[in-house]
VOGU-3710 file (C-alpha; in Angstrom, 3 decimals, decimal comma):
1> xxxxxxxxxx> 113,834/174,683/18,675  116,480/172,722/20,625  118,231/176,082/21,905  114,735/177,159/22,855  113,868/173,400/24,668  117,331/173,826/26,329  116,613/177,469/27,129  113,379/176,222/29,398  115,336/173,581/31,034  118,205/175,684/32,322
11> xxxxxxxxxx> 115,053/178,253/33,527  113,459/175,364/35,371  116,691/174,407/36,928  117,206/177,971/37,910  113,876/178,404/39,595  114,685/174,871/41,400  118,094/176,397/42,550  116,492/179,449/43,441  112,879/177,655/45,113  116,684/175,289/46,913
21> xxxxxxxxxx> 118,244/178,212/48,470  115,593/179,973/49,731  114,460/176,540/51,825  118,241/176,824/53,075  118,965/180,510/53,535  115,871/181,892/53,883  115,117/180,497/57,553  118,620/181,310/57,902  118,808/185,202/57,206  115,527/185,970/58,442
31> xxxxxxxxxx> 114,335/185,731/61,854  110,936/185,988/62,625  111,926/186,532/66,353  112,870/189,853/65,259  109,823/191,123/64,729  108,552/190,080/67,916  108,708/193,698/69,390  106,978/195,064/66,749  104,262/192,500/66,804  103,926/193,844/70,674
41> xxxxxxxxxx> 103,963/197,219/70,368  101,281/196,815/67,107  99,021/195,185/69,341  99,725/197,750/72,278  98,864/200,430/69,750  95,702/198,492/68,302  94,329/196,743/71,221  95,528/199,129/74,105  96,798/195,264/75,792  100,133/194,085/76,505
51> xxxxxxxxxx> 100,819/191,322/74,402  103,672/188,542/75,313  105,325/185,543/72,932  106,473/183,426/75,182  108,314/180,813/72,456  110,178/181,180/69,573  108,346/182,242/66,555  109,441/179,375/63,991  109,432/179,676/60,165  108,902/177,063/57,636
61> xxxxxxxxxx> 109,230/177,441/53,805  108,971/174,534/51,806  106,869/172,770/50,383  104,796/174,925/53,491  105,259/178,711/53,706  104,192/178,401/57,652  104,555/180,098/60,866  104,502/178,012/64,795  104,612/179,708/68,086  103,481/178,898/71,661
71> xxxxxxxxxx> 102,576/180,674/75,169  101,004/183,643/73,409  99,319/185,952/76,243  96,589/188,908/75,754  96,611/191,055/79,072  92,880/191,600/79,834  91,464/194,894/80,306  91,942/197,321/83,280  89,832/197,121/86,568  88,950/193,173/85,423
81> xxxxxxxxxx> 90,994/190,097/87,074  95,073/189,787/86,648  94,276/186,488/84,553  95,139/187,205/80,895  92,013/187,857/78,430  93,077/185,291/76,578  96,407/182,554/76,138  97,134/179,883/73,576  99,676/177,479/74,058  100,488/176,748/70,773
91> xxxxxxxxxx> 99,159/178,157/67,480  100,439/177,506/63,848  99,257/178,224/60,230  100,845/176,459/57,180  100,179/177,389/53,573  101,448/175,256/50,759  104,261/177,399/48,510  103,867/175,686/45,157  100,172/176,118/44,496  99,974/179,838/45,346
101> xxxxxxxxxx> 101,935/179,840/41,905  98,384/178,654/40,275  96,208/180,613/42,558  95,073/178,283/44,554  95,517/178,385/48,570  96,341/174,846/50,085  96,415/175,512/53,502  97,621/172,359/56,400  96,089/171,668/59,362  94,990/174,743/61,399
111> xxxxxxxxxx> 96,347/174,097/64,612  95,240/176,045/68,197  96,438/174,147/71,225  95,495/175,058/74,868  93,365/178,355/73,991  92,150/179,733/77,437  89,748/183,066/77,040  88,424/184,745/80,243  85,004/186,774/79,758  84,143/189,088/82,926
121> xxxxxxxxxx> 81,282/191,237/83,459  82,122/193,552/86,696  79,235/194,886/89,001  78,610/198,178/87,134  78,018/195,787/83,882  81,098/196,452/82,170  82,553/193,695/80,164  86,491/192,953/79,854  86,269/193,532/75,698  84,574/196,438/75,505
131> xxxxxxxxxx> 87,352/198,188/75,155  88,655/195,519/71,728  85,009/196,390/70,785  86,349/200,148/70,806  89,420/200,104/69,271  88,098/197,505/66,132  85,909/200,559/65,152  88,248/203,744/65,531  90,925/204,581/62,464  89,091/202,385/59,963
141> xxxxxxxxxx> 89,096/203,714/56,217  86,391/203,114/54,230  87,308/200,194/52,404  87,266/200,081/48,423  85,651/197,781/46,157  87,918/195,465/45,252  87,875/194,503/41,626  86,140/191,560/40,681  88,534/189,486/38,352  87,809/188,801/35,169
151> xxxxxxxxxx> 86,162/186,529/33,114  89,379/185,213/31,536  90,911/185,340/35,349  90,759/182,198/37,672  89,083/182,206/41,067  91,134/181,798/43,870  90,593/178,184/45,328  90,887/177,365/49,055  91,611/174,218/50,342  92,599/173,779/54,447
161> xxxxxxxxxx> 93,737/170,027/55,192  92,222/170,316/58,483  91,159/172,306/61,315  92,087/171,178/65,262  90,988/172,692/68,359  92,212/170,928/71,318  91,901/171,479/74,988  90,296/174,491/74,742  88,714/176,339/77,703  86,213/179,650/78,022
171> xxxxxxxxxx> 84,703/180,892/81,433  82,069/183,529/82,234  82,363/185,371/85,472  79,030/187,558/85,954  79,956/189,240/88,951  76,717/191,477/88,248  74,243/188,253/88,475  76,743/186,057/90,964  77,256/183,637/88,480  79,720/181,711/86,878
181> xxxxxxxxxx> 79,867/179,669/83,265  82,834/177,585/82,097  83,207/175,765/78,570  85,960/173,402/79,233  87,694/170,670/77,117  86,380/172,275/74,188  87,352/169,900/71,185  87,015/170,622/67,388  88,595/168,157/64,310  88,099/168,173/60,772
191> xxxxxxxxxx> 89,150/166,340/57,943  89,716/167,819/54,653  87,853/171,651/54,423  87,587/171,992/50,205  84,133/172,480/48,499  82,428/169,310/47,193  84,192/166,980/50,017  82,874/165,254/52,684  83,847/166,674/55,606  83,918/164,231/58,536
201> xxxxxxxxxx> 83,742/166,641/62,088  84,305/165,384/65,293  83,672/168,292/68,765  83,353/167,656/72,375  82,928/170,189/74,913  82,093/170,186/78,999  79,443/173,132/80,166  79,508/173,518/83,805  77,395/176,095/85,661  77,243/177,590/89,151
211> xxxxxxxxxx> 73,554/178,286/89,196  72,025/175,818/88,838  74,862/173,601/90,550  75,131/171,496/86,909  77,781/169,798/84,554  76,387/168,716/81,141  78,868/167,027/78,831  78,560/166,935/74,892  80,009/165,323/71,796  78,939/165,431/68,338
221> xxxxxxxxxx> 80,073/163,705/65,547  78,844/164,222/61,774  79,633/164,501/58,181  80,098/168,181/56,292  79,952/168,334/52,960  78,939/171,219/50,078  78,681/171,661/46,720  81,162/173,589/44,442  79,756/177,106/44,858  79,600/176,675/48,569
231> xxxxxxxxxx> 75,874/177,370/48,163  74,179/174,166/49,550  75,731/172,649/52,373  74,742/169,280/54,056  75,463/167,985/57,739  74,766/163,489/57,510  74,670/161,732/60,310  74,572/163,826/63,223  74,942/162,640/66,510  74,799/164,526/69,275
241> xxxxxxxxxx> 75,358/163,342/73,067  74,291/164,545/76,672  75,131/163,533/79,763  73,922/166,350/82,273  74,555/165,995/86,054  74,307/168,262/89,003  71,400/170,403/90,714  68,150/168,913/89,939  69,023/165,443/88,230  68,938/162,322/89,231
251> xxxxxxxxxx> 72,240/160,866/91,092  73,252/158,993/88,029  72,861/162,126/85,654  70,889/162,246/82,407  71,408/161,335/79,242  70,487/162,243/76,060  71,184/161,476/71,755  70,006/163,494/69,298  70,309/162,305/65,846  69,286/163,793/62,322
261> xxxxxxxxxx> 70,550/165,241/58,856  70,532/168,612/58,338  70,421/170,796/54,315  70,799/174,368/54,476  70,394/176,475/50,988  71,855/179,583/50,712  70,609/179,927/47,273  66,771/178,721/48,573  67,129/180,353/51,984  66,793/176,792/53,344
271> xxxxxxxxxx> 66,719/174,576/56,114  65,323/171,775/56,517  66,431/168,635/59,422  64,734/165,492/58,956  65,005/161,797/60,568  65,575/163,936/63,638  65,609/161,484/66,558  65,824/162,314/70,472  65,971/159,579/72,758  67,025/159,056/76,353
281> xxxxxxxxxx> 66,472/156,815/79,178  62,658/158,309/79,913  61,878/159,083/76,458  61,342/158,940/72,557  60,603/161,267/69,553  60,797/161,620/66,283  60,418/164,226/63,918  61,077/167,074/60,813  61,698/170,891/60,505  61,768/172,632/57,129
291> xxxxxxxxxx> 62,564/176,404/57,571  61,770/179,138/55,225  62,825/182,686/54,305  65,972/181,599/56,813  68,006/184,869/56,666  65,294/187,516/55,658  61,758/186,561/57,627  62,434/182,746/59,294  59,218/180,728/58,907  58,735/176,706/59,868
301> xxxxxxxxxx> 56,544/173,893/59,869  57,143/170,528/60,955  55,866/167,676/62,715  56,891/165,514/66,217  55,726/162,065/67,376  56,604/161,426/71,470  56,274/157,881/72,267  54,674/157,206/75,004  57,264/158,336/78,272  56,780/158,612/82,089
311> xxxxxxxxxx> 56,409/162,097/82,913  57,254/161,618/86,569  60,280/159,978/85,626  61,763/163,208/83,221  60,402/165,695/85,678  62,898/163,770/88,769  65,420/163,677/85,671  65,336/168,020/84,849  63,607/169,085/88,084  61,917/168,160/91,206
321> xxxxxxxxxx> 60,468/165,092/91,446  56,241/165,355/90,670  53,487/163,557/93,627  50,461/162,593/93,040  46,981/161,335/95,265  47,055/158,202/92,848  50,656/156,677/91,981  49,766/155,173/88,664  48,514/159,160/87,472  51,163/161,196/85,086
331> xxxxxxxxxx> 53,164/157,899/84,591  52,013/157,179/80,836  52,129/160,124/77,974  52,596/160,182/74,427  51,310/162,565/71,785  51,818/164,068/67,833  51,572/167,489/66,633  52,214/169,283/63,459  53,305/172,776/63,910  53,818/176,088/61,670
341> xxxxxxxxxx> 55,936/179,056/62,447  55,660/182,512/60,432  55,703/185,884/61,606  55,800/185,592/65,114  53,120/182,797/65,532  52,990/179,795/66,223  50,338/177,012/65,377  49,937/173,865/66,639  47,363/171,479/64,550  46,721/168,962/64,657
351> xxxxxxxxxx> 47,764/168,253/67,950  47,014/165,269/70,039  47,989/164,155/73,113  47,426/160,936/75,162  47,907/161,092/78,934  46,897/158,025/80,877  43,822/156,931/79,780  42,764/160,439/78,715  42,864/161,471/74,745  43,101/165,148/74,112
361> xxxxxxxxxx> 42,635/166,145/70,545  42,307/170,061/69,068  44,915/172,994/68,095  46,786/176,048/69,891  47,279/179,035/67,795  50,144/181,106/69,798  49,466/184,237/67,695  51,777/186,674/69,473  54,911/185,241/72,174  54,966/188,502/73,377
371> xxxxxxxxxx> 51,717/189,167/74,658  50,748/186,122/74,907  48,183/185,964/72,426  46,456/182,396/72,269  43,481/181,202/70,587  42,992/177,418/70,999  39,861/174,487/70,169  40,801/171,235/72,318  38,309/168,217/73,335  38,942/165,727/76,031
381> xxxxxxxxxx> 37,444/162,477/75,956  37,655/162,078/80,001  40,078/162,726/82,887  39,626/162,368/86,759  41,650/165,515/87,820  41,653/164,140/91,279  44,098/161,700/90,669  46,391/164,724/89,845  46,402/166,266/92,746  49,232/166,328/95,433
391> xxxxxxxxxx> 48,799/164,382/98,215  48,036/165,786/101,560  50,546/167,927/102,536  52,385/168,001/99,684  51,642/171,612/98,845  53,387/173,001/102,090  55,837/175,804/101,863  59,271/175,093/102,872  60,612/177,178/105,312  61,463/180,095/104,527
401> xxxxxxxxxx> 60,879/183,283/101,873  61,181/182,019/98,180  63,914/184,027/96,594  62,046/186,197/94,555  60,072/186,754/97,899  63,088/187,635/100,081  64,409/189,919/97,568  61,064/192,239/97,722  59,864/191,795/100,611  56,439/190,522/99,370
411> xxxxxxxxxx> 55,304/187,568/98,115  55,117/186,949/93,629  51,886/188,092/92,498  50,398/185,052/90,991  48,314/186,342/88,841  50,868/189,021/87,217  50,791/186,339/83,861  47,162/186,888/83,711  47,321/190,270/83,022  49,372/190,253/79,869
421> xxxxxxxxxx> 47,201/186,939/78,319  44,760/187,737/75,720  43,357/184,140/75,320  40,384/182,389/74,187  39,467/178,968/74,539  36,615/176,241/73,959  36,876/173,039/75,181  34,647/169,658/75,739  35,090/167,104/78,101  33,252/163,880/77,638
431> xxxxxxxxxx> 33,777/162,691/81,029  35,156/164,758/84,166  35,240/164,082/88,000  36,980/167,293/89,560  36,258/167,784/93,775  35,071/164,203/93,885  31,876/165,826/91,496  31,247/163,522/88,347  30,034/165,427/85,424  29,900/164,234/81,461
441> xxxxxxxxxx> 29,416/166,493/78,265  31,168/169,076/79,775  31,209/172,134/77,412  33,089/175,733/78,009  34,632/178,939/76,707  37,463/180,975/78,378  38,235/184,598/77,652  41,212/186,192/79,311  41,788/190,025/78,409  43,547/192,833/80,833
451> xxxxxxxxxx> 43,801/190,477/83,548  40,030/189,632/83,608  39,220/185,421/82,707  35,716/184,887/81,864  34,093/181,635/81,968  31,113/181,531/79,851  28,877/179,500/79,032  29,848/176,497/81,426  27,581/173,387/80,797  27,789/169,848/81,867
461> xxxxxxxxxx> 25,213/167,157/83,387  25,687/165,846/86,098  24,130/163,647/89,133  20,745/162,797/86,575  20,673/166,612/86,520  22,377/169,764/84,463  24,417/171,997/85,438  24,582/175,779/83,577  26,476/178,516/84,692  29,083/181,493/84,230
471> xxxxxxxxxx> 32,355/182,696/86,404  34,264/185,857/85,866  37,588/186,362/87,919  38,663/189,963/87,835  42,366/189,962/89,142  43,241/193,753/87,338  43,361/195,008/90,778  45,309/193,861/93,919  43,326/191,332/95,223  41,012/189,114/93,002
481> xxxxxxxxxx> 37,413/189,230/92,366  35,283/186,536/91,647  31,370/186,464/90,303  29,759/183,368/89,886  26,152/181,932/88,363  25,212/178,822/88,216  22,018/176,722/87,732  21,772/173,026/89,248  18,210/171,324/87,933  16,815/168,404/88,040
491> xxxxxxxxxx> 19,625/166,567/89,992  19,482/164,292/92,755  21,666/166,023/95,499  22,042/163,158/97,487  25,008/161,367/95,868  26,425/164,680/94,548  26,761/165,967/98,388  28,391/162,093/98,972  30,606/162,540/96,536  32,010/166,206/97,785
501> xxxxxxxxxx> 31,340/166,265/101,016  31,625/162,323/101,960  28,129/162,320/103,500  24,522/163,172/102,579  22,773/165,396/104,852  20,403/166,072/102,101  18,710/163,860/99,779  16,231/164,666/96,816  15,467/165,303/93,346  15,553/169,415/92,924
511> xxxxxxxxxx> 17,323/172,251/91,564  19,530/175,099/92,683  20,348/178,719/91,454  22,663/180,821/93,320  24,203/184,148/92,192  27,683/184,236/94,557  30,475/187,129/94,552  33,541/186,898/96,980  36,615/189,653/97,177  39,710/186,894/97,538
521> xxxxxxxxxx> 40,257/183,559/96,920  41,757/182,179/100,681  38,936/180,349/102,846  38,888/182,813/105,361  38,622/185,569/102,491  35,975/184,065/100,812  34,433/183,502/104,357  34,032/187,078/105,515  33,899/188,590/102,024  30,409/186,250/100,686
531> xxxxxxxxxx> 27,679/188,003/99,395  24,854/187,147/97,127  21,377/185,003/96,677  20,415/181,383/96,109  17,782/179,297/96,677  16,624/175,865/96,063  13,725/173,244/95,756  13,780/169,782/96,258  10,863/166,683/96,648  10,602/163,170/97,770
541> xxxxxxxxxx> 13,822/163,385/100,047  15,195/163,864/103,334  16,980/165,534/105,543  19,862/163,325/107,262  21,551/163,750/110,796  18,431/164,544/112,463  14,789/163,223/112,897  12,618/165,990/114,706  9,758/163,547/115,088  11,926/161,301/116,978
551> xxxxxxxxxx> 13,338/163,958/118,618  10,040/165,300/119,995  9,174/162,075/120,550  11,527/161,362/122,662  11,225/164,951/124,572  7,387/164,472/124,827  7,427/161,172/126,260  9,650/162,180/129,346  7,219/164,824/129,652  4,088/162,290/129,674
561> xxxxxxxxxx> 2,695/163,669/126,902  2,610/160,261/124,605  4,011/156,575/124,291  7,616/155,862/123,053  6,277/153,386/120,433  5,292/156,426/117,953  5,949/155,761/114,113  8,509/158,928/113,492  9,305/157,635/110,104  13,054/156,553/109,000
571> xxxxxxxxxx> 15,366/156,647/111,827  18,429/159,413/111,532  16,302/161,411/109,161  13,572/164,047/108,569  11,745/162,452/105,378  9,840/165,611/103,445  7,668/165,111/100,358  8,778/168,800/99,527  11,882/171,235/100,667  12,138/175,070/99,341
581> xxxxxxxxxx> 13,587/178,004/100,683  16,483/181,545/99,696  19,379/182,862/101,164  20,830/186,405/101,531  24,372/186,432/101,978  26,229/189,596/103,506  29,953/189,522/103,825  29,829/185,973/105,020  26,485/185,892/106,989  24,256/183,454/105,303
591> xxxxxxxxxx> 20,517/184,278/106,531  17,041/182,409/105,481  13,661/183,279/106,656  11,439/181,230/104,277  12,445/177,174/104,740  9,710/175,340/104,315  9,321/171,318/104,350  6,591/169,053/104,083  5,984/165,433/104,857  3,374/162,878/106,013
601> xxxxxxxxxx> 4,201/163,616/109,397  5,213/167,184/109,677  4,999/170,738/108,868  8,547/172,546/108,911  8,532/176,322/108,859  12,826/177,826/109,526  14,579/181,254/109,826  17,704/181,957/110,741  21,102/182,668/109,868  25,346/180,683/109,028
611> xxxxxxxxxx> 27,750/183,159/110,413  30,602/181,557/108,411  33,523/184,036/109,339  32,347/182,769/113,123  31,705/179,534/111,743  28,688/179,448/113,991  24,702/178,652/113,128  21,708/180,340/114,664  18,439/178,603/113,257  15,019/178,009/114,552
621> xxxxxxxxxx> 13,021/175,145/113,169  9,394/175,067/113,928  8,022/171,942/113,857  4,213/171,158/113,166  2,579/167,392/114,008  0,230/166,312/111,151  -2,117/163,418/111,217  -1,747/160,409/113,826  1,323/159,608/115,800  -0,216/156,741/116,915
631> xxxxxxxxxx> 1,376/153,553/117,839  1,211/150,370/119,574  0,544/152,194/123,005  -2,302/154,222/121,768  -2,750/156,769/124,491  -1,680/160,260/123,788  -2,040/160,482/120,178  -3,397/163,760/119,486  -1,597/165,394/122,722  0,766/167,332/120,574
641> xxxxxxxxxx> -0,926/167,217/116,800  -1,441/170,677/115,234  0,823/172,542/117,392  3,824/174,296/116,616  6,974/172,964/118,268  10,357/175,074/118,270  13,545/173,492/117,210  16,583/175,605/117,743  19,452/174,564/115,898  22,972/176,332/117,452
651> xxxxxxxxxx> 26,755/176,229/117,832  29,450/175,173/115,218  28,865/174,298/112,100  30,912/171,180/112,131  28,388/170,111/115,368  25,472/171,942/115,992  22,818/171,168/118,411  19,294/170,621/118,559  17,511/171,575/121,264  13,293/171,136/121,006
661> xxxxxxxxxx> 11,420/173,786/123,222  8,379/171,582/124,289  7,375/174,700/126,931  6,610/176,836/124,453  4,477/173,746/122,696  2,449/173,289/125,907  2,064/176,688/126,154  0,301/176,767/123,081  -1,930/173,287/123,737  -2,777/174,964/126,809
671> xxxxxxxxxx> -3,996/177,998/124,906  -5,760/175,665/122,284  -7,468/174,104/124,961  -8,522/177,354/127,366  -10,156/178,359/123,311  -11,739/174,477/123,239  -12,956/175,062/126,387  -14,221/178,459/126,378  -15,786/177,727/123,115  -17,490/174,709/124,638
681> xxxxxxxxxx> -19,108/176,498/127,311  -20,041/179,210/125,085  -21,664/176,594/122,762  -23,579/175,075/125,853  -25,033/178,507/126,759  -26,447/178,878/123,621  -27,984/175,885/123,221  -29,395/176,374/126,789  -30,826/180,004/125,407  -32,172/178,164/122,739
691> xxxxxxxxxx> -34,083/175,495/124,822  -35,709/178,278/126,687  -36,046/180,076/124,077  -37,682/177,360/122,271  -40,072/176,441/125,112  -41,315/180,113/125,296  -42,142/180,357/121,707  -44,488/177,392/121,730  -46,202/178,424/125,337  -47,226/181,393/122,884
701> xx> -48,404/179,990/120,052  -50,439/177,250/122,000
//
């Protein structure tokens, strides 16, 4: 027993002289520098590259079997830059001697100093590692199963100290697209890599871009850790920093922190981030993500909660800055969804959304990205859209052709999205003022297939009225085509002309159907290209901007024909106790030939016709006195009652004239009265026949 206790110590001894000498001579009889041309011709052979080791390849044994070197240089491929493909500056790998006796890898601190790799894509699309791509796949054997160990056999354990990327650097040179992409300062430290441990991971990087002009700096700092079988791996504590400047961004850049703790199950096919927080100087959210079926079929659901943000302020912060007619609109927005992903779509529901003092509450089912395929159900409780708009001159085109313009020559087709969209909607709106026009219980249903949106049934009420309708815009073609019906009853058109138009030229409780259709949607299209019916009906109003009783008033008292004290009824107005009349329209000319107006005063019959591509009006108004225009003068009161008195109404639109033709009025009181007389005389004759008459009789029967 003591020979055999003495026996192991003189071994151990031995293996400690041995383990002693090869720390001393090894480094000493071998040279890794002489393999150097070896290492370069294997890697001309393999990679078709030159390859160049600048320093000194230096060897370490004990207690790390390790290898160092610096300025290592990968040509880059031929036709590409003279820039290597790639350089590191330095670049060593340690492995721990001792525990490779128990099978277990202990390796130190990966170090890679200064990497610098150049990706090109030339003009013809060729990349600069095509050709690695190449030569990976060519003279590979099939490789063997290796044999699993044992169940008596240990598994290999791995343990790495550390890993550490510093100053690290790769750029992107499309020459095909004219742009340029460089990663620079890229930064990467670990602690400890070993299953079980927490792995605290610090990276930074710097992304700067060419188009758009931009420079967005990250860091991120977290813990890694995993369980024994490397199955379930956890990321605590994430942090994650932007600060973007450049192109597009305020002056003072934008910043940004997302936080939030991330499980991924390989076992589960697993992922799941909750507390997820993103917050920045404009904005708030918070949120969750669990992901399904992660490497086979990917499926999510998950919810987010904005707090309330200024929109204008993030759009100056990512893009140009947003106008509006009123300066308080877009400034207040918050909103909370709940959202599923499988199989391509996408559903959001609930989803609610708060935008000023508007509430919007419903779902969006995005059924296929592709497409788009989108079926949605959302309710507004009331918005003024008008408040949205740009101010005047807002929506000007710079100078200039856009660059997807100048490129084709033409300008984008704006309705090329609406030709893919297969979409239908319903929505309610309890309150909406669009084009100054105040409506409430607003009700509609969009369908958008092969570039054709349908809008039917439209409903809302409106102005003490209701409003019912149906719009179908056909852009499949060229240019766009638009069909519209719609049904106005029982409003009072007064206000709803002062609301769109800013003045009331017509007053009066009625109704309105019109069946419209117009090839193109500019004004000057839709001027020369409208054609359809309407017609309309309206009582107990008036016609404003004109009073044709004061008007031939005024034109018969110059001629003599009656005192200037005649009751004409409310000044700047034709009152009517009824209005009715149609319209043809033909490619822009507007014609009527049935007006017809009643009052206490008059008798309106009008024809004519609105050339709107001339933006002219041709109309004759004929204008018949009822009852007594008597006033305080007296005289002349019936000089013009019952006859029919022209109005022509001509020139622009925007300032037509009325022009009364009181010769063709006398013309017909003179004929009136020639009739009068001629029937007076006749009646005088035969009463004088029937005097004699009369007389002879009784001479007879005396």
């Amino acid at each position: 027993m003591a020979s055999l206790f003495k026996w192991l110590i003189g071994l151990i001894f031995v293996l400690v002289l041995l383990i002693a000498a090869a720390v001393v001579v090894l480094p000493m009889v071998v040279d890794p520098n002489d393999y150097k041309p070896q290492i370069v011709a294997l890697a001309k052979e393999k990679l078709g590259r030159d390859l160049a080791i600048e320093q000194d390849l230096t060897l370490s044994v004990f207690p790390w079997l390790g290898i160092e070197t610096g300025g290592v240089r990968l040509g880059n491929a031929a036709g590409f830059s003279k820039q290597p493909f790639a350089e590191v500056e330095r670049l060593g790998l340690k492995v721990k001697l001792m525990p490779l006796l128990s099978r277990q890898v202990e390796v130190d601190t990966l170090v890679l100093k200064g990497l610098r790799l150049n990706l090109e894509r030339d003009a013809q699309g060729r990349n600069n590692w095509d050709d690695l791509a190449g030569k990976g796949g060519q003279g590979h054997a099939e490789t063997a199963p290796q044999a699993q160990p044992s169940g008596g056999e240990s598994v290999l354990a791995l343990q790495v100290q550390g890993l550490q990327i510093e100053d690290a650097r790769v750029s992107w040179d499309d020459r095909q697209a004219g742009r340029q992409y460089v990663l620079d300062g890229v930064r990467l430290v670990t602690g400890v890599l070993a299953p079980g441990a927490a792995i605290p991971v610090e990276a930074a990087v710097t992304f700067t871009s060419s188009v758009p002009a931009m420079t967005l700096k990250t860091d991120l700092a977290a813990t890694v850790s995993s369980d024994a079988d490397l199955a379930v791996f956890s990321v605590a504590n994430l942090v994650l920093n932007l600060d973007a400047k450049g192109e597009g961004l305020p002056q003072g850049g934008a910043k940004l922190t997302l936080k939030s703790n991330l499980t991924a199950d390989t076992n589960a096919d697993t992922l799941k981030l909750d507390g997820i927080e993103i917050s920045g100087p404009a904005m708030s959210a918070k949120g969750q993500v669990m992901v399904t079926a992660l490497q086979k079929n990917p499926a999510a659901e998950g919810s987010l909660s904005i707090a309330e943000t200024n929109p204008k302020t993030l759009a100056s912060m990512f893009a140009s800055p947003i106008e509006t007619v009123d300066p308080a609109a877009l400034t207040r927005a918050s909103g909370e969804v709940s959202f599923a992903y499988a199989d391509g779509a996408l559903k959001l529901d609930p989803l609610k959304v708060r935008l000023d003092e508007s509430n919007l509450t419903g779902q969006v089912n995005l059924l296929d990205g592709n497409g788009p395929v989108v079926r949605t159900k959302l309710e507004l409780d009331q918005i003024d859209l008008d408040r949205y708009m740009p101010p005047v001159g807002a929506e000007a085109a710079p100078a200039g052709k856009p660059a997807d313009q100048a490129a084709t020559g033409a300008a984008p087709d704006p309705f090329a999205a609406l030709r893919t969209l297969d979409f239908v909607g319903e929505f309610k709106i309890g309150r909406l003022t669009v084009g100054k026009a105040k409506m409430s219980n607003v009700t509609s249903k969009v369908v958008s297939q092969k570039g054709v949106l349908k809008v039917d049934p439209m409903a809302a009420n409106l102005y003490e009225g209701n409003f019912a309708g149906n719009l179908v815009l056909d852009a499949s073609g060229n240019t766009p085509r638009v069909k519209t019906k719609q049904s106005l009853t029982g409003i009072q058109i007064g206000p709803l002309l002062q609301d769109v138009a800013g003045e009331q030229r017509l007053i009066g409780r009625g109704e309105v159907q019109s069946d419209i259709a117009v090839v193109g949607l500019s004004e000057a299209e839709i001027r020369r290209s409208l054609n359809g019916s309407a017609r309309f009906a309206f009582k107990d109003g008036a016609f404003k901007g004109a009073n044709l009783a004061q008007i031939i008033r005024d034109a018969s008292s110059k001629l003599g024909l009656g005192s200037s004290k005649f009751d004409t009824g409310t000044p700047g107005q034709t009152d009517f106790s009824e209005l009715g009349g149609s319209f043809t329209m033909t490619n822009g000319v507007v014609k009527n030939q049935d007006l017809q107006a009643k009052s206490p005063l008059l008798r309106i019959d009008g024809k004519g016709e609105v050339n709107l591509p001339k933006d002219s009006v041709d109309y004759l108004i004929t204008t018949t006195l009822v009852g007594s225009l008597e006033g305080q003068g007296g005289k002349g009161r019936d000089e013009l009652s019952g006859i029919p008195i022209p109005v022509r109404v001509t020139g622009p639109l925007s300032n037509p004239s009325y022009l009364p033709d009181l010769e063709a009025a006398l013309s017909e009181k003179a004929k009136a009265q020639i009739e009068q007389k001629t029937q007076e005389v006749q009646k005088k004759a035969e009463d004088k026949v029937k005097q004699k008459l009369d007389g002879v009789l009784k001479r007879l029967f005396k």
